[in-house]
N, C-alpha and C positions, 0 to 999 in steps of 0.2 A: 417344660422350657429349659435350654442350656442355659449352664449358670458360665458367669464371664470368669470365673475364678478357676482355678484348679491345683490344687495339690503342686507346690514347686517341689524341683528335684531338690535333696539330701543337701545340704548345705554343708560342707566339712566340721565346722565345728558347733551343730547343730546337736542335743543330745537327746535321751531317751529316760525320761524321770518321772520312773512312780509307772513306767507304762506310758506314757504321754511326749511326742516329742516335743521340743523346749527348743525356740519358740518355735511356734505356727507359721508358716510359708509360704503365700499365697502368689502366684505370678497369673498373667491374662491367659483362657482356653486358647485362646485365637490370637494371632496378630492383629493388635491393634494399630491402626493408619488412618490417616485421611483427617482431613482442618477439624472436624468433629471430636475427634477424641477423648479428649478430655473431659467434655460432655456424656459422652458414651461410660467412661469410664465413672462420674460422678452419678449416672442414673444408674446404674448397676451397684455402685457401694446402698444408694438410698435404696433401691430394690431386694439388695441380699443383706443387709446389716441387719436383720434380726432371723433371718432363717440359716444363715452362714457366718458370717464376719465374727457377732458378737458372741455366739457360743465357739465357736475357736479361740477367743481370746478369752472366757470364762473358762473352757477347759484347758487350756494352755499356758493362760497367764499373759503372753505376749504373743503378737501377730507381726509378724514382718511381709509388707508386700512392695513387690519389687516386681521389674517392667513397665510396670503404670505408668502414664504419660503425666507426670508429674513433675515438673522440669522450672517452675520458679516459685517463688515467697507465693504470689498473689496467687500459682496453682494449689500450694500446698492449703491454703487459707480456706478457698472453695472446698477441698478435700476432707478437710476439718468438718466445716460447715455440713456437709453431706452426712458425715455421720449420724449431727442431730441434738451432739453432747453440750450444755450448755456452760459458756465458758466461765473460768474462775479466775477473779480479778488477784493477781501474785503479789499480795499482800502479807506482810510479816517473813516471806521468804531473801535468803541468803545472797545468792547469786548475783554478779552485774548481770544487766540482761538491757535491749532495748529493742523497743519494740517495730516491729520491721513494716506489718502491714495487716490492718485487720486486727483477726487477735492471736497471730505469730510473732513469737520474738523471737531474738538469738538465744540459742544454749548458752550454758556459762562461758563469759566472756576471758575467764582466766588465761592467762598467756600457756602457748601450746607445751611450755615443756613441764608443765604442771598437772599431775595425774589429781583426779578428783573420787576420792573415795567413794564407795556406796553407801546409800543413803536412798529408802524412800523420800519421795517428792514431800517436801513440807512436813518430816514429819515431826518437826520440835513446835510447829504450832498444832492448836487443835482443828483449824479449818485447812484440809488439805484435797490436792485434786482425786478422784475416782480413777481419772485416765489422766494419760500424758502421750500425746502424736513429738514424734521427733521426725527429720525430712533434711535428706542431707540434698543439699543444692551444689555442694562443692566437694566431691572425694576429696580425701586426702592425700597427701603424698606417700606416705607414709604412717603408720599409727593412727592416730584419733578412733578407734573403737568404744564403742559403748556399751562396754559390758553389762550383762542381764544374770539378774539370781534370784531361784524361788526364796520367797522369804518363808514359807512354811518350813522349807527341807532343812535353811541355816539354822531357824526356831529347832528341830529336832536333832540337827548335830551340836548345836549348844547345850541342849536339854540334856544329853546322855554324856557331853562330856564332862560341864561346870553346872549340876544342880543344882548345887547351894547359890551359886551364884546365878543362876536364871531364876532361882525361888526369890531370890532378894530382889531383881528387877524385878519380877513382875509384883511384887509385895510395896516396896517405894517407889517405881519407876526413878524418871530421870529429870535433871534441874540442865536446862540449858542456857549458857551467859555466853552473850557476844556483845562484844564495845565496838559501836559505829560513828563513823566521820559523819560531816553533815553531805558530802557530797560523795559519789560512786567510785571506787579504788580500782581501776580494771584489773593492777598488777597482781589483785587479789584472789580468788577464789570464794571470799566469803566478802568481800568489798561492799555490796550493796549498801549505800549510804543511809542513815537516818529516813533523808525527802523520798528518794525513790522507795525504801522498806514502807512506811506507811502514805505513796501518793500523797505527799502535803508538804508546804513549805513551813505551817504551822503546828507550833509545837504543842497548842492544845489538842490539836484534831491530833496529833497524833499522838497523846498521850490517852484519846478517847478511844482508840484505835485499835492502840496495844491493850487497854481495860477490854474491851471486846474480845481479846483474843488470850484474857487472861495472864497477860504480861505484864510485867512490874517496868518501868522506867527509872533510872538515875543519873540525870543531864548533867556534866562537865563540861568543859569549859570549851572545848569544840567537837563536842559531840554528844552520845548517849550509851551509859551499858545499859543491856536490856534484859530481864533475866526470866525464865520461861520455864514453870511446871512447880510444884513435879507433875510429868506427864509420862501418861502410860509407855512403853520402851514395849511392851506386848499387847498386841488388840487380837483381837476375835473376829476374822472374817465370819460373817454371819451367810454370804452366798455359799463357800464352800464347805463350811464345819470344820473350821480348823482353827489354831492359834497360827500366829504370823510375828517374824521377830520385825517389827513396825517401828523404826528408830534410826537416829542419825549418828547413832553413839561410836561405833567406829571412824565416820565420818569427821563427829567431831572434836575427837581425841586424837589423832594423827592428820588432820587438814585443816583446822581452823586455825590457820598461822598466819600472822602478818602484822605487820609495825603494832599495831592494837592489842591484840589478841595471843595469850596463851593457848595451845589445847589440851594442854593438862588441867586447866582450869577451866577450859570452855563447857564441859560436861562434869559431873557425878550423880551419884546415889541421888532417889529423890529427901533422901536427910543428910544431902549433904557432904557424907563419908567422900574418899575418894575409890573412883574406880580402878580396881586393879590392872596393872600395867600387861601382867603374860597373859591375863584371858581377853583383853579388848587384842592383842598380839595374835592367840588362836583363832579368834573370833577373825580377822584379817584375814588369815589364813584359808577359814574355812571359805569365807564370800571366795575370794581366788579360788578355790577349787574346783566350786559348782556352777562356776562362772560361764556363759555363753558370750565369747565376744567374735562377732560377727565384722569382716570390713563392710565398711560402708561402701554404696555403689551408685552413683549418682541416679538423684529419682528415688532411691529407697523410703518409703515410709514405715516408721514402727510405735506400733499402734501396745503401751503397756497399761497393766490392771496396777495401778498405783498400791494397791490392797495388794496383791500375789508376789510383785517381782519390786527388786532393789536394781538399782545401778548405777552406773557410775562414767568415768571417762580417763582413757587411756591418753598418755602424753601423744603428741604427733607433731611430725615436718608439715609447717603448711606448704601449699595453703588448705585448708579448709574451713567449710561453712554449713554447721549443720541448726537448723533452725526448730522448734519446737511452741506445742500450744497444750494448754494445762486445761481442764476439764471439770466440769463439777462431778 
């Protein structure tokens, strides 16, 4: 039987790493038409998501498919849904976000002239998503890319540049502190309020919340700093055999900024120490390099192994509206 998928053409800034191209490309065999579509299109992902889809994105890391008749909130929701992945409630996570339909919400809500570092999905808590579907319903004007990078390859260009200092993460890991308002900052980037970080208006539940998730609590007087680890900054993908630099510490030493919040102080050592300034600087560096950042194309879905690839979000002219759903 033909498969409905097929190899898209070369994508310009598409790359070639380790032998593997980064990411994976998938567009329709056939024109797809006619009031059906979308259905046609959602019986083909359930039909091929385990003989095609999901080993492209295990050998890949990330899968982008593009053409699919994919064209609002409630299509991208079903498109999710299809795959099969069972969702993960965004608990302890950073971001404004709000939720659009189903279990899609908006990407970070930060104002467009604000770049957002890389950073694995969630990874200053210890419960974080598997996958991540992003689905842009609105190009942009201009900018708003979402750049993609193996986290293995940055793990090995660290390794050989600062060993002492990757011996030392991976030996204490990392203490993450962020101070929250009780209600959501949009102008922020790391805004997410106290109620929306643990779903509750109550501050026991969510001081039961944060125990759950191994986070300490220390409430002030209109709000909470939160402090979180130490936690591992390198994990062990176990599907592929490899280490992964699995961390938000770039992230959030150069982006956790706003009325609250230091990012000098938002991250260090897991004892504490401070992290040093030129290699969290190289380390910058290096995600920019290996970077895959793709424009968005209205319709686009991309489909990332939260474990493989980091990423992040280029400033942009709106408008745009790119919407996303988190994965167990």
């Amino acid at each position: 039987m033909a498969s409905f998928f097929q190899d898209g053409t070369v994508v310009p800034q598409q790359r070639v790493v380790e032998g593997v191209a980064f990411p994976a490309v998938l567009v329709p065999s056939a024109p797809v038409a006619g009031d059906g579509e979308l259905d046609e299109f959602l019986a083909a992902v359930r039909a091929e998501r385990e003989s095609r889809l999901e080993p492209l994105v295990r050998t890949a890391g990330a899968l982008l498919l593009r053409g699919f008749p994919v064209r609002t909130a409630a299509d991208f929701d079903r498109a999710v849904d299809a795959f099969g992945y069972e969702e993960l409630p965004y608990v302890g996570g950073a971001a404004p976000r709000t939720n659009v339909v189903g279990r899609v919400f908006t990407a970070n809500e930060s104002p467009p002239d604000q770049k957002i570092p890389f950073h694995h999905e969630m990874a200053q808590v210890p419960t974080f998503p598997s996958e991540l579907f992003f689905f842009c319903e609105v190009e942009p004007k201009s900018g708003g890319e979402t750049p993609i990078v193996l986290s293995h390859y940055v793990y090995k260009r660290m390794k050989e540049k600062f060993p002492e200092f990757v011996e030392k993460l991976e030996k204490d890991g990392l203490i993450y502190t962020r101070v929250l308002g009780e209600g959501d900052d949009p102008s922020s980037p790391i805004g997410r309020g106290w109620q929306s970080t643990f779903l509750t208006k109550d501050k026991a539940i969510a001081e039961e919340r944060a125990s759950k998730l191994g986070m300490k609590l220390e409430w002030t007087e209109d709000g909470v700093k939160t402090i979180m680890g130490p936690i591992p900054a390198v994990k062990w993908d176990k599907n592929r055999g490899r280490k992964i630099w699995f961390n938000s510490m770039v992230a959030a030493y150069t982006g956790w900024k706003d009325a609250r919040n230091d990012p000098v102080k938002a991250v260090t050592f897991g004892d504490g120490s401070p992290l040093p300034e030129d290699v969290i600087e190289e380390c910058g560096k290096i995600l920019e390099e290996e970077c895959v950042a793709i424009p968005w194309h209205q319709g686009d879905v991309l489909l990332i192994d939260n474990w493989a690839v980091l990423h992040s979000r280029w400033s942009f002219e709106p408008p745009r509206r790119v919407l996303a759903s988190l994965c167990k």
